[in-house]
C-alpha positions as CSV (number, residue, x, y, z in Angstrom):
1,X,0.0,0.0,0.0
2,X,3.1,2.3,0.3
3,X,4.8,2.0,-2.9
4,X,1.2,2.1,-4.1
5,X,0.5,5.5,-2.4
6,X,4.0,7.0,-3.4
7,X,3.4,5.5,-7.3
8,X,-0.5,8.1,-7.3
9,X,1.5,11.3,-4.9
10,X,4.5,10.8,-7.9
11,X,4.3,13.9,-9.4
12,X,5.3,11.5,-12.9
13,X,1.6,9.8,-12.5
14,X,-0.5,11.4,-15.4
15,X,-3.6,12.0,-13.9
16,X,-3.6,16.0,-15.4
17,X,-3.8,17.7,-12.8
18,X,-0.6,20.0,-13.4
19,X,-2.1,21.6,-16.2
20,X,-4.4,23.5,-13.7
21,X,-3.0,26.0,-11.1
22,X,-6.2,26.2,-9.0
23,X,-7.3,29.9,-9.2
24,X,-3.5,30.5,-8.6
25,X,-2.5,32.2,-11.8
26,X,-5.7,34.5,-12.2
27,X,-5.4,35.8,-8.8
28,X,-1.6,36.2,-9.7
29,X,-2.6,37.8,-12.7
30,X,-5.1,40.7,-11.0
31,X,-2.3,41.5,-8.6
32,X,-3.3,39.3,-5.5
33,X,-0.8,36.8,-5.0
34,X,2.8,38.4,-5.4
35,X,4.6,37.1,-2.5
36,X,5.3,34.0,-0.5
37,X,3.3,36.1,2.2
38,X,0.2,36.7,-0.1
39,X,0.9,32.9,-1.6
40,X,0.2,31.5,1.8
41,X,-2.7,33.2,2.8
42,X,-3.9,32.0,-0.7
43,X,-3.4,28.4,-0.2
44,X,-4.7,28.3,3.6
45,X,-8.2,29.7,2.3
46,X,-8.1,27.4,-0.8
47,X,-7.1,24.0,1.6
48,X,-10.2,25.1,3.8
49,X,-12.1,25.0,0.3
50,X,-11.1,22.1,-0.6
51,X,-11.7,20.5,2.5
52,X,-14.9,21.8,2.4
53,X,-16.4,21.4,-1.0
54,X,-14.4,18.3,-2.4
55,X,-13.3,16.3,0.9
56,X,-17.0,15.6,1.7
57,X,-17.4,13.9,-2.3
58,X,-14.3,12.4,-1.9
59,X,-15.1,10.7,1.8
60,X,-19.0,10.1,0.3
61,X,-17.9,7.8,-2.5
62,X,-14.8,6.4,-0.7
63,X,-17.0,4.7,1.9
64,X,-20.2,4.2,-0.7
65,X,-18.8,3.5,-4.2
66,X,-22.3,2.7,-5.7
67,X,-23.4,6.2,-4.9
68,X,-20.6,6.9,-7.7
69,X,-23.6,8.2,-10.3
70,X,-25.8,10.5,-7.5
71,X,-22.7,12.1,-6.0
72,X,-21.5,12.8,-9.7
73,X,-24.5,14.5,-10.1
74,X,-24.6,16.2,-7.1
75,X,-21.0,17.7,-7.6
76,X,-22.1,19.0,-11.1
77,X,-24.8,20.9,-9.6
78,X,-22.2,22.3,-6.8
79,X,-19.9,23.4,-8.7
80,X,-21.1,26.5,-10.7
81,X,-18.2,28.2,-11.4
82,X,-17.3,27.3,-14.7
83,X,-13.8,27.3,-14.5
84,X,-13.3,24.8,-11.3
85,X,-16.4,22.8,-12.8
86,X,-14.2,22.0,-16.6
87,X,-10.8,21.7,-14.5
88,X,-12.9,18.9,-12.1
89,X,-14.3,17.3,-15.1
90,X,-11.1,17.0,-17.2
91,X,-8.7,16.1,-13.9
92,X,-11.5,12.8,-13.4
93,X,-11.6,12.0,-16.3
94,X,-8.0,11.9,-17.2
95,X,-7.3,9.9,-13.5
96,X,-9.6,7.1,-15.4
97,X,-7.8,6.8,-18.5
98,X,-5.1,6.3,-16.6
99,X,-6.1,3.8,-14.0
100,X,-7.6,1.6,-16.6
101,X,-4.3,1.6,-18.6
102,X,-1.9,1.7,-15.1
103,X,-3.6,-0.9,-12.8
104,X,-5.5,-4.2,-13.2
105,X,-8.8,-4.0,-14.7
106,X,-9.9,-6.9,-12.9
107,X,-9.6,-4.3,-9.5
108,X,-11.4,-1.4,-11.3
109,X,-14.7,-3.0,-12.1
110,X,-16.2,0.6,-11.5
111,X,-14.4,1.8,-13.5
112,X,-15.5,0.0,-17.4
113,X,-16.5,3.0,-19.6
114,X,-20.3,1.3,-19.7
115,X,-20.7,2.5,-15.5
116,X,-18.8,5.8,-15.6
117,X,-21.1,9.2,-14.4
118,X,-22.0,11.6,-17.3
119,X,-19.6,14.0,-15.8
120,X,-16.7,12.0,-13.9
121,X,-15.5,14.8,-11.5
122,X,-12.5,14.4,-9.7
123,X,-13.2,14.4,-6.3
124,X,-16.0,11.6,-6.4
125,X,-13.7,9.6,-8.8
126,X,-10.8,9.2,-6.6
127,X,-13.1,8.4,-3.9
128,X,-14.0,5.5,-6.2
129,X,-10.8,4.6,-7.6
130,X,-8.4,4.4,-3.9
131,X,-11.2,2.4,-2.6
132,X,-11.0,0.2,-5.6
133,X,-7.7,0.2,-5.4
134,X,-7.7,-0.8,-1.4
135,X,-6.1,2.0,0.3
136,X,-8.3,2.7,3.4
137,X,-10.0,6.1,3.8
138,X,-7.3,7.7,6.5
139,X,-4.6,7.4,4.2
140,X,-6.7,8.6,0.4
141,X,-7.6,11.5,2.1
142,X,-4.7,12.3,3.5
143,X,-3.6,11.7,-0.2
144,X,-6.5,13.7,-1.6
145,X,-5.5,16.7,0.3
146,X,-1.9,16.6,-0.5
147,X,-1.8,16.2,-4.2
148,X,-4.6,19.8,-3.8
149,X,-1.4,21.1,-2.0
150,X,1.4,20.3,-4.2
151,X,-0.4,21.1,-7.1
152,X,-0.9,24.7,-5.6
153,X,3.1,25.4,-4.8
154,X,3.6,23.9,-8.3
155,X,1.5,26.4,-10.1
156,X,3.1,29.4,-8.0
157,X,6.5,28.0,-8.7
158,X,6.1,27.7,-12.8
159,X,4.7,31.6,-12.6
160,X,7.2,32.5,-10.8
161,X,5.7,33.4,-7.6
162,X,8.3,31.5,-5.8
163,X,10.9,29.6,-6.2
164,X,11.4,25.9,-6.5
165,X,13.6,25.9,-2.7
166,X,11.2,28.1,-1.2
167,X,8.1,26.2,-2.3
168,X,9.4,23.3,-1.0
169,X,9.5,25.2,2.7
170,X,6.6,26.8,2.7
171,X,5.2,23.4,1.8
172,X,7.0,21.9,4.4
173,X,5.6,24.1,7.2
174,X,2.4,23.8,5.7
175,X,2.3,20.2,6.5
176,X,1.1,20.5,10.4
177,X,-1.9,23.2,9.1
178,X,-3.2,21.0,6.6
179,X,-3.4,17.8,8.7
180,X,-5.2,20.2,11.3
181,X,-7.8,21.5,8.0
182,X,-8.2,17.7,7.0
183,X,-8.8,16.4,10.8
184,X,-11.5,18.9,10.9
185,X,-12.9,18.3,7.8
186,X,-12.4,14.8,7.3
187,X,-16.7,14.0,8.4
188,X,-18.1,16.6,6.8
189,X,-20.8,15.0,5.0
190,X,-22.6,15.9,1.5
191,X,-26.1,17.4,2.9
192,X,-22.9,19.9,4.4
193,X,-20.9,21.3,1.6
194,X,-19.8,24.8,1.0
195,X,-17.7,27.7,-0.7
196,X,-15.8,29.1,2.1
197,X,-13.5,31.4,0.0
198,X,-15.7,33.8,-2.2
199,X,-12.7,35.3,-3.5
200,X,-11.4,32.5,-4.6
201,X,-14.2,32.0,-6.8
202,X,-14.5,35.0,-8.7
203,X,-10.4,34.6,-9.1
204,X,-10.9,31.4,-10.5
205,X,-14.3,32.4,-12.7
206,X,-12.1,34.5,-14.4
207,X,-9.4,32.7,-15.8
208,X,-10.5,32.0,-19.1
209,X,-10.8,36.1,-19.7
210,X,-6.8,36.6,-19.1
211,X,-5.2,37.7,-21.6
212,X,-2.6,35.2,-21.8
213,X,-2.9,31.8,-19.8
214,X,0.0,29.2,-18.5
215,X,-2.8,26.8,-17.2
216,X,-6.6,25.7,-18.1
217,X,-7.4,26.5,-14.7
């Protein structure tokens, strides 16, 4: 279950999700994030997002795979920003291509192209495919919540924001904070999702009117 966990955290693992920066480069772009100082308070409002808005449909389809097709639903008609809702679509679906080329098909019954959800987001889908894939909740989550993090200091670092050394510290001190955000919202349930970060949202809406863009998202 280790090696199995490091192989999906491997940055090398082509599940898509470092073609999208998060809402990181259009609030970089309108003059909000410009330092590690303004990066940080970024990323602590986006980790309680995440935790959330895409932990809860993550945790609901982890413990309940057959709800795969209502929580798909569900997490179409949450997310109404436009932006987030493509980047969510196009990260589960590329995590399925690849885990039906990568691993056994025999483990990934879910996962046959005849079952999949009209919209296949993300968060839902690798609820489905670590519990397919037998890594218990604990650890997926803790997974889940880590590749939203890295993917973050990635974006900032290929813009520029910061650099490669000092991503990997500010990461590193982030650790502690985001175990706290994923302790405490680690049983938030469906009926109780939410937008905590408004900001984030309109940042993030407006990506695709940039003038030039590094990322889709």
């Amino acid at each position: 279950m280790d090696l199995l966990l490091w192989q999906l955290a491997d940055s090398a693992f082509p599940a898509g999700g470092f073609a999208h920066s998060g809402g990181v480069e259009a609030a970089w772009r309108h003059g909000e994030v410009q330092s590690a100082g303004e990066l940080a308070a970024f990323i602590e409002a986006s980790l309680w997002q995440f935790g959330h808005s895409s932990m809860p449909f993550f945790t609901a389809t982890h413990s309940d795979p057959d709800a795969w097709n209502d929580l798909d639903r569900l997490c179409e008609s949450f997310t109404t920003n436009h932006v987030a809702n493509r980047a969510s679509r196009l990260q589960g679906q590329a995590l399925l291509a690849s885990a039906e080329r990568i691993f056994s098909a025999a483990g990934l019954h879910q996962f046959r192209r005849r079952e999949r959800p009209a919209c296949c987001h993300f968060a839902p889908a690798f609820g489905v495919l670590t519990r397919s894939l037998g890594l218990d909740s604990a650890s997926a989550a803790r997974l889940f919540l880590f590749l939203h993090l890295r993917g973050l200091f990635a974006a900032a670092v290929r813009l520029g924001i910061v650099g490669p050394f000092k991503a990997q510290e500010m990461q590193h001190g982030f650790a502690p904070r985001a175990e706290q955000i994923l302790d405490q919202c680690k049983n938030i349930t469906v009926e109780e999702i939410a937008q905590t970060a408004p900001l984030l949202e309109i940042w993030q809406a407006s990506h695709d009117r940039l003038y030039s863009r590094l990322f889709q998202s």
